[in-house]
C-alpha positions in Angstrom: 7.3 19.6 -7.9 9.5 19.0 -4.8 11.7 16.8 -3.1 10.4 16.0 0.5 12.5 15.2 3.3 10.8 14.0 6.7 13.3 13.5 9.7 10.6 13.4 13.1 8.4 11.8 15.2 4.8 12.7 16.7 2.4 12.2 19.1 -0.6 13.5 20.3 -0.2 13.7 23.8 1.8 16.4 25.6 4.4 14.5 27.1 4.7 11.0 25.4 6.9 8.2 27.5 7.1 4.7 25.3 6.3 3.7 21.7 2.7 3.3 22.7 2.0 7.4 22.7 3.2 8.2 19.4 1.5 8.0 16.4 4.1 8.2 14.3 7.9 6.5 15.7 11.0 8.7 14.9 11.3 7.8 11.1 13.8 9.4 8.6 12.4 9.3 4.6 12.2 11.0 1.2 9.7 11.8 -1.6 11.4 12.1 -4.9 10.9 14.5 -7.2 8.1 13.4 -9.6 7.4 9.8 -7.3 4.4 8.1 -6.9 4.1 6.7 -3.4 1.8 4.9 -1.4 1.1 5.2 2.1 -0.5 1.5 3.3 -1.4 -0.1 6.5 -4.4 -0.8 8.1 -6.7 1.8 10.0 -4.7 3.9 13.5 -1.2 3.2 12.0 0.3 7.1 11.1 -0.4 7.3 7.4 -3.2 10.2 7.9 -1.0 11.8 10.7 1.8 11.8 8.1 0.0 12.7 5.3 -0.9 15.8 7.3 2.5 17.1 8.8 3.7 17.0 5.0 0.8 19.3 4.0 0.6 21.6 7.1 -2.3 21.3 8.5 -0.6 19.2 11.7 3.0 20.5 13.1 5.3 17.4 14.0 5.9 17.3 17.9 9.6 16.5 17.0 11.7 17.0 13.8 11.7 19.0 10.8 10.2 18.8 7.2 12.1 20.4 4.4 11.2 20.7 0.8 14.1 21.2 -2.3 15.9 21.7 1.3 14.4 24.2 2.6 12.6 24.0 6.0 9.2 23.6 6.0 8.2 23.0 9.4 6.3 26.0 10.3 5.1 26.5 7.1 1.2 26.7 6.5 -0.3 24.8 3.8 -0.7 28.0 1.3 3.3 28.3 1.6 4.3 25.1 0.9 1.8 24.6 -2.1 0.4 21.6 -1.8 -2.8 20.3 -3.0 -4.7 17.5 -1.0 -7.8 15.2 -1.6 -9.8 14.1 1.0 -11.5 10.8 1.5 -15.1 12.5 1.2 -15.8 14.8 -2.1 -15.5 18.8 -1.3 -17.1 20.5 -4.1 -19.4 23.9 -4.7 -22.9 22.3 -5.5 -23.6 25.7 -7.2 -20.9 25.9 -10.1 -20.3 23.7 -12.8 -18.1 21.1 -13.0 -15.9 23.7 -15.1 -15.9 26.4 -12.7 -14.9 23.9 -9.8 -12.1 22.3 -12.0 -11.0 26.1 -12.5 -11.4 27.6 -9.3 -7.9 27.5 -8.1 -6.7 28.6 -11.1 -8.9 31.8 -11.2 -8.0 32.0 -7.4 -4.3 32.6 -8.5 -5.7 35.1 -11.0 -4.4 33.4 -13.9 -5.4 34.2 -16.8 -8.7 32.8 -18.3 -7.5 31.5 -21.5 -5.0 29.3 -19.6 -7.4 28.2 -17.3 -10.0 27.1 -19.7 -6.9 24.9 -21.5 -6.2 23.3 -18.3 -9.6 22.7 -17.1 -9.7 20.9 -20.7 -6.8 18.7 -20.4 -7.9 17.5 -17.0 -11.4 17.2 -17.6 -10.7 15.0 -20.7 -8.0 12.7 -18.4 -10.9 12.4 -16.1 -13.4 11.2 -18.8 -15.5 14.7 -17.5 -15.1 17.0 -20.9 -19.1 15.9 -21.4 -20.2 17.2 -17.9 -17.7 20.8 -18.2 -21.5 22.9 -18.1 -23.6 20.3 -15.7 -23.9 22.0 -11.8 -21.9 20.1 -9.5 -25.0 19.8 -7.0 -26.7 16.9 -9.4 -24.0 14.9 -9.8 -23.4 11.7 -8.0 -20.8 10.7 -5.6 -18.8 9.2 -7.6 -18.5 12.6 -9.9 -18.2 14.6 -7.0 -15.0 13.0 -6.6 -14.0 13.0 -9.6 -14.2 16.6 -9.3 -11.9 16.8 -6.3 -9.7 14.8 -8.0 -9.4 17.3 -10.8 -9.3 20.1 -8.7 -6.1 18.3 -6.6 -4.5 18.1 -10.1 -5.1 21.0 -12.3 -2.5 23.1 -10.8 0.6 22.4 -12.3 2.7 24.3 -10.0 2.4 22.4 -7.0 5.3 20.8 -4.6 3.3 17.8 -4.2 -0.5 16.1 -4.6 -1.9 14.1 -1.6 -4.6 11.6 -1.9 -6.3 10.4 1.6 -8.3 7.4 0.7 -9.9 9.5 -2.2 -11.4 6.3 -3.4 -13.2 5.1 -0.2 -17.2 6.4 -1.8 -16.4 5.3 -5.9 -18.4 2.6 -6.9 -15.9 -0.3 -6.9 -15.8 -0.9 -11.0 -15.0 2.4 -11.0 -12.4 2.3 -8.6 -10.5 0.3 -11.2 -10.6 3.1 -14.3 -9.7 6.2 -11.4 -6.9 4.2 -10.1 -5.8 3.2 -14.0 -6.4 7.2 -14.4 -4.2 8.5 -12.0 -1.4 6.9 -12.9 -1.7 7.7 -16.3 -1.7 11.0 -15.0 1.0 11.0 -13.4 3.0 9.8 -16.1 1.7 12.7 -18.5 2.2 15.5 -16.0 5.1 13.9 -13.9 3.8 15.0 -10.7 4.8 14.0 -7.0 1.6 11.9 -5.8 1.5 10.6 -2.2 -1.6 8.6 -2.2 -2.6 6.8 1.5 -4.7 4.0 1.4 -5.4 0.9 3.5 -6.1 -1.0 0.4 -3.5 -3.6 -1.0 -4.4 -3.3 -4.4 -4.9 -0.2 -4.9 -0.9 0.4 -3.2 0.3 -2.2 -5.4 -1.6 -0.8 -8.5 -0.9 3.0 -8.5 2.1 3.6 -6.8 6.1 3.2 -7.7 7.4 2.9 -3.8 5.2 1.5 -1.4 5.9 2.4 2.4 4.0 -0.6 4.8 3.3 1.3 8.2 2.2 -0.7 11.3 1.6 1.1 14.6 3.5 4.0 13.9 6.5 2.5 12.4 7.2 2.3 8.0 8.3 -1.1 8.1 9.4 -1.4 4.8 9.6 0.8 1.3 9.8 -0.9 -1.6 8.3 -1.8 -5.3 5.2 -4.1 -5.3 7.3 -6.4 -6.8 9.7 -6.4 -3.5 7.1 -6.7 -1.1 5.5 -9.5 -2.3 8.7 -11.4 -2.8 11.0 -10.4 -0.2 8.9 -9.1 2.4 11.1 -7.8 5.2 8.7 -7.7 8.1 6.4 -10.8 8.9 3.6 -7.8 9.1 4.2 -7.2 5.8 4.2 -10.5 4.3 1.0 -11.1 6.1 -1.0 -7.8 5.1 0.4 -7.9 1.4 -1.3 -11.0 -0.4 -4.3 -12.1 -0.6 -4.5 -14.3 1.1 -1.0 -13.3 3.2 2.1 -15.4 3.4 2.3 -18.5 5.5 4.4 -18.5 8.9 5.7 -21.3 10.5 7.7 -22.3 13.4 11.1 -23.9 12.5 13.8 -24.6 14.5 17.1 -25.8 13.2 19.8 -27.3 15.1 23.1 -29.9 14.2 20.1 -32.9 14.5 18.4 -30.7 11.7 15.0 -28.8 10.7 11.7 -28.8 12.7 8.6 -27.2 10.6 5.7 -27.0 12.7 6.8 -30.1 15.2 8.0 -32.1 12.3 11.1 -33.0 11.0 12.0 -32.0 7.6 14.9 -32.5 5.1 16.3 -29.4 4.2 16.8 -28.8 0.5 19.8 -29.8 -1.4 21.9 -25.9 -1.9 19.4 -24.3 -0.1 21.5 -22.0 3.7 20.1 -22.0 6.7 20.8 -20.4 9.9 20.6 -22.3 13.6 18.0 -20.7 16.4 14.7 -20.4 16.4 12.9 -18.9 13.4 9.5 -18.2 11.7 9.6 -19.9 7.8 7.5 -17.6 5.9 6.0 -18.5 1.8 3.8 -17.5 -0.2 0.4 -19.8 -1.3 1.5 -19.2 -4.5 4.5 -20.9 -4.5 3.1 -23.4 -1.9 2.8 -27.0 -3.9 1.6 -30.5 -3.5 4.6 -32.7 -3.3 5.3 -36.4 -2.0 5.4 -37.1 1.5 9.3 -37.3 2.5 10.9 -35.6 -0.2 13.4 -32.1 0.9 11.1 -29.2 2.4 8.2 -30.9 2.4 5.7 -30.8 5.5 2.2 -33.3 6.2 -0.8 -31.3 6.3 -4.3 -32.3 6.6 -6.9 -30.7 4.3 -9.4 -28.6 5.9 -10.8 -27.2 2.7 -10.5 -26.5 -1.2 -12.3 -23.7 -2.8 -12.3 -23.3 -6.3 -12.3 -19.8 -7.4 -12.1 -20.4 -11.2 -8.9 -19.4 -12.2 -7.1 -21.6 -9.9 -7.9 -24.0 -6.6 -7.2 -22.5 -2.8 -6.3 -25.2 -0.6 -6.6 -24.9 3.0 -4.4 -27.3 5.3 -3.3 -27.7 8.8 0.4 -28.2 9.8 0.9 -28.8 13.3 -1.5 -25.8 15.2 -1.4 -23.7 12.0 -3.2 -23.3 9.1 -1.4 -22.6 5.9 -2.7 -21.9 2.4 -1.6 -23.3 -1.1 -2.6 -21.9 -4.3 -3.4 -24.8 -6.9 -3.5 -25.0 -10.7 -7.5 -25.8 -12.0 -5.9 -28.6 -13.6 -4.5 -30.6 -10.2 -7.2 -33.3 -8.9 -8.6 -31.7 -5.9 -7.4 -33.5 -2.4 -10.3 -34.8 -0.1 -10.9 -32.7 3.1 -9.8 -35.1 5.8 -6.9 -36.4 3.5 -3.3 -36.0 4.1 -1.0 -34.6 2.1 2.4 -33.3 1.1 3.0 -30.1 1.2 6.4 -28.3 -0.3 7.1 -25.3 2.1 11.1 -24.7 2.0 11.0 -24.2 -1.8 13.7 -20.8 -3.2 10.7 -18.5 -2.8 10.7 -19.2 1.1 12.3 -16.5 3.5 13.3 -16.9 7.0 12.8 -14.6 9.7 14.2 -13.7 13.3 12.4 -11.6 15.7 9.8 -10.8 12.6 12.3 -9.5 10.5 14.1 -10.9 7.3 17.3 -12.3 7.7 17.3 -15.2 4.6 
């Protein structure tokens, strides 16, 4: 395994003038040794484009990339050792599932006793030991892919495994016990796994150190536990969630707090800055509460779905609409009705120019 140091930009376009022609914005970062990371942001925001300067199949247009220190740049992918899953299965319809879980092993010549271990070990992490002597060709998608996985694992010598949305064609049920899987594996075989996805869950689920991209830029690397608490970018408080954090307008001066066009009595203990800001909080910690009391904003129900294991009430404040998760056991408000909602709770955070600063 290997540490991975990324210090460059890129674009696509020969001679790129502002942010808008780069696909990836100058960014300095590192892969630890042995990490799990995820890669998420929605669809054109750099997480393919970086996934393949650290491979080698794309050369940054600016900056260096150095494994263990060493530069990497030019390097091809066969030098730098990496292994890589694609989004669609690549497999050889005429061998076995064995033979395709072996064949970069036999490639390096090693020899066949080790291989057939290996193969084993994997095959069994993969739930596949069953299939080892069934022809790739008859096997279903979801196999197929289970295949390539296997294949992007079974070499132990690697710097570094990288999943591109490997999970896109797996039947979703399944999606649950290959994303369960992998990190299992990776806590067996301590590998460093750089998984891009644009789905929340399976970020939040797989990976140690999540790195939020939005149009070129990572806007924050953290734990799942970080992002959904302290979110340091109002992107990422409204793409992690679901549904995303509320945001609204708030103004605070020496005549006090305006939420949304009202005026609101700040919380006893609770700091906050003068100018114009953005509150941002969670449905989840977004309660009913009596009109007047500290924090608390007058909404108007548009809507309350119950989902089962809790109610999701949906309110306007002002011109926006916020969200408010609700126990099963809380009567459930009238659409039409008005009601109190708690929005500057200790959960809340406060923003400036869409970035944290409370």
């Amino acid at each position: 395994m290997a540490r991975i140091d990324l210090d460059l930009s890129h674009s696509y376009l020969a001679h790129p003038k502002n942010d808008e022609d780069y696909a990836l914005l100058p960014l300095k970062m590192s892969f630890e040794d042995g990490g799990a990371y995820a890669l998420l942001g929605p669809s054109g925001c750099g997480k393919t484009t970086m996934l393949n300067i650290i491979s080698g199949l794309l050369t940054p247009s600016q900056g260096t990339v150095h494994f263990d220190g060493v530069d990497q740049t030019q390097a091809s992918p066969q030098t730098r050792n990496i292994a890589q899953v694609f989004q669609f299965p690549v497999v050889y319809d005429t061998m076995t599932v064995g033979q395709n879980l072996g064949f970069p092993l036999r490639n390096r010549k090693m020899p066949e006793a080790r291989i057939k271990a290996r193969v084993g070990q994997i095959a069994e992490m993969l739930e596949m030991s069953h299939q080892l002597d069934l022809r790739a060709a008859g096997l279903s998608a979801d196999a197929k892919q289970k295949i390539s996985l296997g294949r992007g694992l079974v070499r132990d010598d690697v710097s570094a495994v990288l999943f591109d949305e490997p999970l896109t064609v797996i039947d979703p049920h399944l999606k649950w016990q290959l994303r369960r899987k992998l990190k299992q594996i990776h806590q067996e075989l301590k590998l460093t796994l750089i998984y891009v996805t644009h789905d929340q869950v399976e970020a939040l689920t797989f990976a140690e150190q999540i790195m939020v991209m939005s149009r070129g830029r990572v806007v924050q690397i953290g734990t799942p536990q970080a992002l959904f608490e302290r979110p340091a970018h109002t992107f990422v408080g409204h793409f992690i969630g679901s549904p995303g954090m509320n945001f609204l307008p708030m103004s605070v001066d020496n005549e006090g707090v305006t939420l949304a066009g009202q005026s609101v009595i700040i919380p006893s203990g609770m700091p906050v800055e003068q100018g114009e800001l953005t509150l941002g909080v969670r449905p989840e910690y977004t309660r009913l509460a009596p009109l007047g009391e500290p924090g608390v904003v007058s909404a108007i129900v548009e809507n309350v779905q119950d989902v089962g294991t809790h109610q999701l009430l949906t309110a306007q404040v002002g011109s926006r609409l916020i969200r408010a998760r609700l126990g099963v056991e809380h009567t459930q408000p009238e659409v039409g009705s008005v009601v109190g909602l708690a929005v500057l709770v200790p959960q809340s955070c406060l923003y400036r120019n869409e970035e944290l600063i409370a």
